[in-house]
N, C-alpha and C positions, 0 to 999 in steps of 0.2 A: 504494500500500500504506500502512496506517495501523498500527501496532502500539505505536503510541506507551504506551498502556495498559503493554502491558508491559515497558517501556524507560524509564519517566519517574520521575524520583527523587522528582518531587509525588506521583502516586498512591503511591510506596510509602511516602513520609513521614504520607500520611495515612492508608494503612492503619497502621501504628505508632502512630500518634496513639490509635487505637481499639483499641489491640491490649487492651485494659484490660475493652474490655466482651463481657462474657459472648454479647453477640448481634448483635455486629457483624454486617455483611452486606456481601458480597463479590458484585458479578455479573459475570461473564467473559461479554464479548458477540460475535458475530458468528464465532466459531470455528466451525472444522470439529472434531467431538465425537466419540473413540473411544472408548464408555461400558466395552467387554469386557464387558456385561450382557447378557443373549442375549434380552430382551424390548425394549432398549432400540435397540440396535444403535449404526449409525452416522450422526452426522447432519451433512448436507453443512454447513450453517449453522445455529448454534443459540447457546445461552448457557447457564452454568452458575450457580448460583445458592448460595451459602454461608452459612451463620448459624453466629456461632461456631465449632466444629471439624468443623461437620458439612452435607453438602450437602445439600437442602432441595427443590431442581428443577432439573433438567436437559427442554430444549425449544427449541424455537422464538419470539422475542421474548417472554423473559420480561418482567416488570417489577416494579421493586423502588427508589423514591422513594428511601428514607432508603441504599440501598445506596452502597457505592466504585465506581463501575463503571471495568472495566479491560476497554479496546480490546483485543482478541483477533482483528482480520481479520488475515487472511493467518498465522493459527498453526493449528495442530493441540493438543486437549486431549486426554490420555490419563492413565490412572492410571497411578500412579508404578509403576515397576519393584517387584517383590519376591525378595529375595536370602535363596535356602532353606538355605546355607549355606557362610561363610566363616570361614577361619580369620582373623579381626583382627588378633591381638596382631603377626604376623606383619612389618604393613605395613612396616616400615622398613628391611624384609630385599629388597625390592620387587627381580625380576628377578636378584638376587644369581644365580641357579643356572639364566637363560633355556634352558638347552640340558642338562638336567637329562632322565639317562638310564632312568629306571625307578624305583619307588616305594622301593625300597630308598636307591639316592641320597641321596633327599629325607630317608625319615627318618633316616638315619645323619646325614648334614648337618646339618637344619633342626633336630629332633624328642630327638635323642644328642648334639646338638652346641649351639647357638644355644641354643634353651631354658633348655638348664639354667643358664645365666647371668640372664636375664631377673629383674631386678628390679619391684615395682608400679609404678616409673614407667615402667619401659619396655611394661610394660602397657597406661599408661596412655597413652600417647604410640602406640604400635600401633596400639591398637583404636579412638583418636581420629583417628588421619590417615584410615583406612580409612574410619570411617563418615564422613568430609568428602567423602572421593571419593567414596564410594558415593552421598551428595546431590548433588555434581557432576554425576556420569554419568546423575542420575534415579533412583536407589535410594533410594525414600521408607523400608521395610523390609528390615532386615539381620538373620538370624539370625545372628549371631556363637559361632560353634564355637569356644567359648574352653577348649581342652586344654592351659592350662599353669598352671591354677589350683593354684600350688605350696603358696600361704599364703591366708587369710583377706584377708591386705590384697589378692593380686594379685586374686583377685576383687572385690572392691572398687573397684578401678582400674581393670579394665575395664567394668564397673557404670556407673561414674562417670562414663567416656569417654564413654559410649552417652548417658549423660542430659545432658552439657557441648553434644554438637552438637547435641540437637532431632531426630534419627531415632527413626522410630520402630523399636526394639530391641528382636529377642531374644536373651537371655541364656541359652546352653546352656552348662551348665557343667560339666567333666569336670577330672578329676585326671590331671599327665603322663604322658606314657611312660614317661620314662626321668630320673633324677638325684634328687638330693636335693628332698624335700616332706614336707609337716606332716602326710602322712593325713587332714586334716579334709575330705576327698568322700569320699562324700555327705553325710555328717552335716550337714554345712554350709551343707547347701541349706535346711535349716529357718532358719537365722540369717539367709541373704539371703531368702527369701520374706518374712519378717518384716522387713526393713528396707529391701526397695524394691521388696515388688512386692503391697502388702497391701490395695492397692486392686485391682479387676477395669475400672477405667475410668481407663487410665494410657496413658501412650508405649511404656513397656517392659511385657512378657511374661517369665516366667521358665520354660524345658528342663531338662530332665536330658538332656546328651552321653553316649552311651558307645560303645563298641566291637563291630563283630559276631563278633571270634574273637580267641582270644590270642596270636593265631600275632604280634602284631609286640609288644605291652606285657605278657602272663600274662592271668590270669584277673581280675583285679580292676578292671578297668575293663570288662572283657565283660556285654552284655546276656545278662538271664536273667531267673528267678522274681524274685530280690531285688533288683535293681535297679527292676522293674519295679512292684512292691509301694515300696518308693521314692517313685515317682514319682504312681503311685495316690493313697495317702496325701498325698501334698500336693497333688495335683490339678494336676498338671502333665505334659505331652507329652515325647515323647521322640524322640531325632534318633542314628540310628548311622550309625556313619559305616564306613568300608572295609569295604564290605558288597560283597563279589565273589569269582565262584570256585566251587568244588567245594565248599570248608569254610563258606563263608557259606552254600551253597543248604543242606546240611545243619543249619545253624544256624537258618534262615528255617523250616524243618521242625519244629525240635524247637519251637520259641516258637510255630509254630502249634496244635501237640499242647496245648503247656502255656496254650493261652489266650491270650497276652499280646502276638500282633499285632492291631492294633485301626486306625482313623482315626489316632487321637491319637499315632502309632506314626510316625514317617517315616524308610527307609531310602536312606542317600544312595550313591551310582555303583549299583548294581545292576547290574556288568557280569559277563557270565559267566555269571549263575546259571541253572540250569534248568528246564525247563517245570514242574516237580515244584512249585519253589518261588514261580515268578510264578502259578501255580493258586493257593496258598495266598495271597499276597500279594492277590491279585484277590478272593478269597473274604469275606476281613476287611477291604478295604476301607482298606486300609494307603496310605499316602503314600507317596511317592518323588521325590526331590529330585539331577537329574539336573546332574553339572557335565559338560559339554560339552567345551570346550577340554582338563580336565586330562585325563578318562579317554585321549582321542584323544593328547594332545602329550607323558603321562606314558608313556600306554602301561597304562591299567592290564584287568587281563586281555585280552580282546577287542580291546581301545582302542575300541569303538565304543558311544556313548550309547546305552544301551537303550531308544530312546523306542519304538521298531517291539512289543518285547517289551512294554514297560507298556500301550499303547493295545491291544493285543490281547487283554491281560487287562481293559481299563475301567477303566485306573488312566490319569489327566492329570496328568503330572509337572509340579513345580515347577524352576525352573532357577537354579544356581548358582554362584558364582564359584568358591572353595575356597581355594587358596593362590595369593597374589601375589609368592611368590617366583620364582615360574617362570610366571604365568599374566597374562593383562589383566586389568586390576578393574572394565569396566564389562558391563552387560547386551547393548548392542547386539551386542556379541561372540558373547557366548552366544549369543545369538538365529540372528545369520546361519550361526555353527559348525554350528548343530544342523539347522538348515533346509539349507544344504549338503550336510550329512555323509547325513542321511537321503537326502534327493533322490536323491543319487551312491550311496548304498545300493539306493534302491530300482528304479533301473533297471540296475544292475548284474547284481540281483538276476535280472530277464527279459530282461536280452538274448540275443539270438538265440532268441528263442521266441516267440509269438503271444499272451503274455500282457502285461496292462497294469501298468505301474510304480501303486504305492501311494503316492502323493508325502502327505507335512503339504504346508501352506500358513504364507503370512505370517501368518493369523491365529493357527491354530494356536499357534507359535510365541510371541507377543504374547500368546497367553491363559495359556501355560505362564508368562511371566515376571511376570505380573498376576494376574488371578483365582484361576489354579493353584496360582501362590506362595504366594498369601495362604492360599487352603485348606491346603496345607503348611505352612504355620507355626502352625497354626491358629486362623488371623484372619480365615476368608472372612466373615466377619458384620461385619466393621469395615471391611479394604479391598482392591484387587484391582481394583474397578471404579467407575465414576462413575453412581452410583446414588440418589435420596432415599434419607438413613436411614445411608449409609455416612460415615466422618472424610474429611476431603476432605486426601487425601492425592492429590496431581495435578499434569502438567506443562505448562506450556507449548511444544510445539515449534515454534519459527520456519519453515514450510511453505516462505516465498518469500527465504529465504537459497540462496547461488549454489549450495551443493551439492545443494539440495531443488526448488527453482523447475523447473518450474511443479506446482502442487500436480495431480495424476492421481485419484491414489489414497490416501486415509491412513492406511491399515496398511500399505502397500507404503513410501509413505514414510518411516516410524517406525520400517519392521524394517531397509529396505535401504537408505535415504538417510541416516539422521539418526547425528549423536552427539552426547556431550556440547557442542558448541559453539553446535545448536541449541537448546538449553534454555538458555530466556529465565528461565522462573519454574519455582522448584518450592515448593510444598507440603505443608508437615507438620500435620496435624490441625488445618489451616487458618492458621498459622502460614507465613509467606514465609521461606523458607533459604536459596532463590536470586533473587537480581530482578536483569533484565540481565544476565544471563550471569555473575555473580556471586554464589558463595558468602556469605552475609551473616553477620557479625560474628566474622570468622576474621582475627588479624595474624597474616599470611602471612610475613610475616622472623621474627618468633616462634615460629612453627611451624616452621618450617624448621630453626634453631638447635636446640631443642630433638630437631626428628627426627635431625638427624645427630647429635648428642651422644648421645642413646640408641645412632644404629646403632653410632657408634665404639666406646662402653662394650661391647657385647655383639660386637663382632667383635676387638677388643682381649682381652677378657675367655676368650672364646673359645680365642682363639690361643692362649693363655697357658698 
């Protein structure tokens, strides 16, 4: 086995060296290639081919003179995870509430409790640990569901987080539940589009977060006409979140009537609701951004991920973490949860009958966390797959490490063999964040210091 390409501190010294010019060229050679492009497929041996932040060829012996060429036998390349939504600012609360009984729990706890302490550093110290793990485990894109945007600054700090690690970032920005805030959401979404999202050819994207009913914050965070004019007007997508139940599917009803489910539209758990309103949802072509572990281990309606429900309508949900208070923070989680859960669903469903289970597949799964993603956040045109013309946002998976050896299969092995300790490299719009198994330009004692001084401030402050 040769992987030294992706292991050796010279090639990444002299990618740095070149990080400067606009048209560097990058060739990952002799991998096994999981493009998630449905013309391209998969390709047993192949190379990838980079110029500046954006990938250029994918094939069989490419070549490329002036390129870095980085040793890729015995890896797997796949596009980076995409994370449709997570609460960041959260991270420091990590596991505080593992065994955390039902949604109410959480918000009185986390949402009435925790929050309303949180100062912008601890914003900013949140939503920075988060998106570092989330480059760890292979999450090139994070929607970051930031609902604790109290002041001007704490969105700022989580802004700022998202732009300090190099993920590529979306900013969904929502006003709390619950304690004292300045009212400046939405108003304030014009102040941040104008000051860090004013290009269309950047790292970060800018949402409107809101709400699908007032049953846990009132009406002022709830999607509707004027939120959604909001969001129009400044040309940005919208992500609601505790969207499940009887009063959501009636809600998914009335925004159908009034126009304002669209694409650009993504509703995240979608558990519970009914056939009434996944018709609607499927009609307009709405996103749907499924968290896995939480619906199932919170319990929220149903507990079961609606992927059976969305794919029957023609909707490919995107998959999500949500909250790391009570949940894991990386994708491969998600991945196996959902492919499990369904499976175990869908023969459940026919036993003792003569009819046949309706199973997803690995791929399946793999493409809700990539391409699907990307389409959910709405970036299928940037990344999601390893495609000419996409940012080469992409991992390397070490294939013939002991948990993975002998390479079979490689979406089998990337959905059910791999975690974060087989990624060697990961890429951000052609940017290295990880090389050898390492997070790049993170002091880890600094950050640690920092994260407990935050969690102590706000579990201190808490008590208090």
């Amino acid at each position: 086995m040769n992987v030294n390409g992706t292991t050796s501190a010279a090639v990444l010294d002299q990618l740095r060296h070149q990080s400067a010019a606009p048209r560097r060229r990058i060739l990952f050679s002799g991998a096994a290639i999981v493009t998630m492009d449905p013309d391209l497929g998969v390709l047993g041996r192949g190379d990838l081919l980079v110029e500046g932040d954006t990938i250029v060829a994918v094939g069989p012996d490419l070549s490329a003179s002036d390129a870095v060429v980085v040793d890729a036998t015995g890896a797997i390349l796949t596009p980076g995870f995409v994370d449709t939504h997570r609460h960041a600012w959260e991270a420091q609360l990590r596991r505080i509430m593992p065994d955390v009984d039902d949604l109410g729990g959480y918000v009185m706890a986390t949402l009435a409790g925790y929050a309303t302490v949180y100062r912008p550093e601890d914003m900013y110290i949140g939503t920075k640990l988060a998106a570092l793990t989330a480059i760890d485990s292979g999450i090139t894109c994070m929607l970051d569901f930031s609902h604790n945007s109290r002041t001007r600054e704490h969105s700022d700090a989580a802004i700022q987080a998202l732009l300090d690690t190099g993920i590529r970032g979306v900013h969904a920005s929502m006003g709390p539940h619950f304690g004292d805030w300045d009212q400046q959401w939405p108003g304030d979404l014009n102040r941040l589009k104008d000051r860090y999202f004013s290009s269309d050819d950047q790292l970060l994207t800018l949402r409107l977060a809101t709400l699908a009913t007032d049953e846990i914050a009132g009406p002022a965070l709830v999607y509707g006409p004027q939120l959604a004019r909001v969001a129009q007007e400044l040309g940005i997508g919208v992500s609601v979140d505790a969207v499940f139940g009887a009063s959501s599917s009636e809600a998914v009803l009335r925004w159908a009537k009034d126009g304002i489910l669209a694409p650009d539209v993504t509703l995240i758990h979608a558990t519970g609701l009914t056939s009434e309103a996944w018709s609607a949802m499927g009609e307009t072509g709405t996103t749907v951004a499924l968290a896995p572990t939480s619906d199932a281990q919170i319990g929220l309606e149903t507990a079961i991920p609606a992927v059976d429900e969305a794919l029957a309508v023609g909707i490919r949900p995107g998959l999500s973490i949500d909250v790391e208070v009570a949940l894991a923070s990386d994708m491969f989680t998600q991945m196996r949860s959902l492919h499990a859960i369904q499976r175990m669903r869908a023969v459940n469903t026919v036993y003792d009958t003569d009819r046949q289970p309706s199973r997803i597949t690995t791929r399946d799964v793999l493409d809700f966390a990539t391409l699907q993603g990307a389409r959910t956040n709405g970036l299928a045109g940037v990344t999601g797959s390893l495609a000419p013309g996409k940012k080469a946002d992409l991992l390397v998976i070490q294939a013939e490490d002991l948990n993975n050896m002998p390479l079979n299969d490689p979406i089998g092995t990337v959905v059910l063999g791999s975690d974060a300790r087989n990624i060697s490299v990961v890429l951000i719009n052609g940017e290295p964040r990880k090389w050898n198994g390492r997070v790049l330009d993170v002091d880890l004692p600094a950050l640690r210091d920092q994260v407990r001084a935050s969690r102590d401030h706000v579990l201190s402050t808490t008590a208090s």
